[in-house]
C-alpha positions in Angstrom: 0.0 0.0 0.0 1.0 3.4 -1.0 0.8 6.2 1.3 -2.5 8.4 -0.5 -3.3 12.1 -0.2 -6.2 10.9 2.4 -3.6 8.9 4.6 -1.0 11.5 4.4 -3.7 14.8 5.9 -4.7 12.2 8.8 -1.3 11.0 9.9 0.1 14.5 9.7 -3.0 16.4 12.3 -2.7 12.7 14.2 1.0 14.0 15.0 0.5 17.7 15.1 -1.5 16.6 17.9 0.9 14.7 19.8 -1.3 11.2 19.4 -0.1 8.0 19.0 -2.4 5.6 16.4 -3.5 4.0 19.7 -5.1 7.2 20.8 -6.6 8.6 17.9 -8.4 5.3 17.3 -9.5 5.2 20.8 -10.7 8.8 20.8 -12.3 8.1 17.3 -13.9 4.8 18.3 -12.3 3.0 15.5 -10.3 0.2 15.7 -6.4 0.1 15.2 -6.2 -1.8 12.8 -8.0 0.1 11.1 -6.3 3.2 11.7 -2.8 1.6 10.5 -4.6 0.4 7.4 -5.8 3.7 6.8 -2.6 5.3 7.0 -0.7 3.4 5.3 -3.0 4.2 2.6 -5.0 1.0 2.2 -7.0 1.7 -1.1 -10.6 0.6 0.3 -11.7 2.2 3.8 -15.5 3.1 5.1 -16.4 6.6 4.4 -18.4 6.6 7.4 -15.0 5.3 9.8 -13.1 8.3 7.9 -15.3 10.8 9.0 -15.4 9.6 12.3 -11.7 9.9 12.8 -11.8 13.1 10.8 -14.6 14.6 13.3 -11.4 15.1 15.8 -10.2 17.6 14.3 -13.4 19.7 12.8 -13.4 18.0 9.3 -14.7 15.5 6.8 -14.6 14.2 3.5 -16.4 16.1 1.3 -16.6 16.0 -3.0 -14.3 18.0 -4.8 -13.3 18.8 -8.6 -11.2 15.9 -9.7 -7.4 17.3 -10.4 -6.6 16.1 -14.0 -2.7 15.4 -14.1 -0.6 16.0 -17.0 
């Protein structure tokens, strides 16, 4: 698994705040396993287990215009 862009945003507030996986997945009320798989960038998580860790720190996934690369 590659890290993604997803994987990358959470890892990087998980350690702005000073939170081991272990935390954030307990403060979240997702599993561990779950939290390493997501970032490590495992390509098929639950939306709804996203948002929940996301809801820590005031934000979600939301749609956006797709980025065409070059």
């Amino acid at each position: 698994m590659s890290p993604t862009k997803i994987s990358i945003v959470i890892k990087a507030l998980r350690k702005e705040y000073n939170l081991t996986q272990e935390d954030l997945a307990i403060k979240s009320g997702v599993g561990l396993r779950f939290l390493r798989e997501l970032e490590q960038g495992k390509p098929t998580v639950r939306l709804d287990k996203v948002n929940q860790v996301l809801n820590l720190f005031n934000k979600e996934v939301g749609v956006c215009d797709k980025v065409e690369s070059m």
